[in-house]
C-alpha positions in Angstrom: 104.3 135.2 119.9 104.8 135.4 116.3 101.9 134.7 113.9 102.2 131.9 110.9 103.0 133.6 107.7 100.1 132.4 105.5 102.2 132.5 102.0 104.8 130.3 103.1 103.6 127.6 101.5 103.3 129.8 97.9 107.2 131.2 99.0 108.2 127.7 99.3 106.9 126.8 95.9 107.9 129.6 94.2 111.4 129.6 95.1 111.2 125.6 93.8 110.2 126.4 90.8 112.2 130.1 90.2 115.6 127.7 91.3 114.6 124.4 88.6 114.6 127.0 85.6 117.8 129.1 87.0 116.0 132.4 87.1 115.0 132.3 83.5 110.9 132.4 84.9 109.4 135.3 85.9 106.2 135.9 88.1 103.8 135.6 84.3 105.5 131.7 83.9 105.4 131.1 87.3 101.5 131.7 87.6 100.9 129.7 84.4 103.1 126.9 86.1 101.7 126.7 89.6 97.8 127.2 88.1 99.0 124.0 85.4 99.9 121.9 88.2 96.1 122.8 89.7 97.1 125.4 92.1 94.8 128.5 92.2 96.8 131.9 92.3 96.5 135.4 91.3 99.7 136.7 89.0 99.8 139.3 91.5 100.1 137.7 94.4 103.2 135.8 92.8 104.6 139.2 91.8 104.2 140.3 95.6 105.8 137.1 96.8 108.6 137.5 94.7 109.5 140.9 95.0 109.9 140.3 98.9 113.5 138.4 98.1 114.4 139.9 95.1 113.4 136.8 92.4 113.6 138.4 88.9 113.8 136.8 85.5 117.3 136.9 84.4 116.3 136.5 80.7 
């Protein structure tokens, strides 16, 4: 039985918002995005979720 990953919701949002700038965010952006729109998340938790896939600004 496999468990429910707990950031897939963060993933989810993440990727949405990495993909509406084309790559141009990176995780520093990202945090001050996702904590603008009231979410509350550590910069290095977005850092961890976005090194799994391999997100990095392009810039």
């Amino acid at each position: 039985m496999e468990t429910a990953d707990p950031d897939r919701k963060w993933k989810r949002r993440i990727r949405f918002i990495y993909r509406k700038h084309q790559g141009r965010l990176g995780y520093r952006r990202i945090t001050d995005t996702l904590q603008a729109r009231g979410y509350v998340i550590n910069k290095k938790k977005v850092l961890r979720i976005m090194k799994e896939p391999g997100l990095q600004c392009i810039a």
